[in-house]
C-alpha positions in Angstrom: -14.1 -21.5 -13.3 -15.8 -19.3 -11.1 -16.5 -15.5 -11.6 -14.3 -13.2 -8.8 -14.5 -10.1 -10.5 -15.2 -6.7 -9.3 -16.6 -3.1 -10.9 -14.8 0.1 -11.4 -11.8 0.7 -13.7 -9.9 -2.0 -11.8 -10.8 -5.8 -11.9 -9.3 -5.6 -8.7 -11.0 -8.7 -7.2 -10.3 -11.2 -10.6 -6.5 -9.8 -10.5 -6.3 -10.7 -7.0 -7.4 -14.0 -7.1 -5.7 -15.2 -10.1 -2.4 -14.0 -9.0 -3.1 -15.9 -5.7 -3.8 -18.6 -7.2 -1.0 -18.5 -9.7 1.5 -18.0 -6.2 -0.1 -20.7 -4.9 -0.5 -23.2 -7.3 -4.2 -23.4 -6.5 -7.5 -23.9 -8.5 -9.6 -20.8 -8.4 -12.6 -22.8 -7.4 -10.9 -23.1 -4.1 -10.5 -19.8 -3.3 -12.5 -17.0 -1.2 -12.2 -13.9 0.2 -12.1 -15.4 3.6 -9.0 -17.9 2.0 -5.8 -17.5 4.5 -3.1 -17.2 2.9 -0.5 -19.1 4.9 -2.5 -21.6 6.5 -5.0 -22.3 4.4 -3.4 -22.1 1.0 0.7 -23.0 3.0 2.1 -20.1 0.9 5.5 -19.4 2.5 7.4 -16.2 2.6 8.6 -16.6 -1.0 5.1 -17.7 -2.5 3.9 -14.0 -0.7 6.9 -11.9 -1.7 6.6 -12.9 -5.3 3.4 -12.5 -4.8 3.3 -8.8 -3.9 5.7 -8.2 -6.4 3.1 -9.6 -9.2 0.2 -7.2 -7.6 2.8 -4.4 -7.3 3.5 -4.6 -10.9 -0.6 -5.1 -11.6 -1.6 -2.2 -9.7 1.4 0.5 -10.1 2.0 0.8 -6.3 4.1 -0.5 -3.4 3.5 -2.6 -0.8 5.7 -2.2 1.9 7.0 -5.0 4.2 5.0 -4.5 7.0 1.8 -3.9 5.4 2.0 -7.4 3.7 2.8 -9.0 7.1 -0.5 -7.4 8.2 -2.3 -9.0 5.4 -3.7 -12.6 6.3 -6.5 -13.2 3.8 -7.7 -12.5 0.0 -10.1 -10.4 1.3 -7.5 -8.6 3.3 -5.5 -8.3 -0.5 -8.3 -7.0 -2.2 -9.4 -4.3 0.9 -5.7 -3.1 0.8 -5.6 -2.5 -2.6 -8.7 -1.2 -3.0 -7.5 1.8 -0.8 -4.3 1.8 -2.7 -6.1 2.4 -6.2 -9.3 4.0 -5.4 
């Protein structure tokens, strides 16, 4: 398994991915921060809901609707919550 974890309080980066990969069904190995969520990865609307509900939970904040339309990428999870939590 590769290393995806960040520094600071948060392990904002390793939280991210494995809850991306735990939406969708995917080896960890697999993933990057340039990963797209729906095309690369074919998470549908569901897979994405559940999975902001599983980083809102993580991270104590809400993600609103159109800000996770907005968000295409892991690398695009991990920016956004960065400047939720930081």
């Amino acid at each position: 398994m590769t290393d995806k974890t960040g520094s600071g309080n948060y392990d904002i980066r390793g939280i991210v991915y494995n809850a991306v990969a735990e939406a969708a069904g995917s080896d960890l190995d697999e993933l990057s921060d340039t990963t797209e969520l729906i095309t690369t990865l074919n998470m549908d609307s569901l897979a994405i809901f559940e999975l902001a509900i599983e980083l809102e939970e993580a991270f104590k904040l809400r993600i609103p609707d159109e800000d996770i339309d907005e968000i295409k990428t892991i690398g695009d999870v991990i920016s956004y919550i960065e400047n939720k939590v930081v």
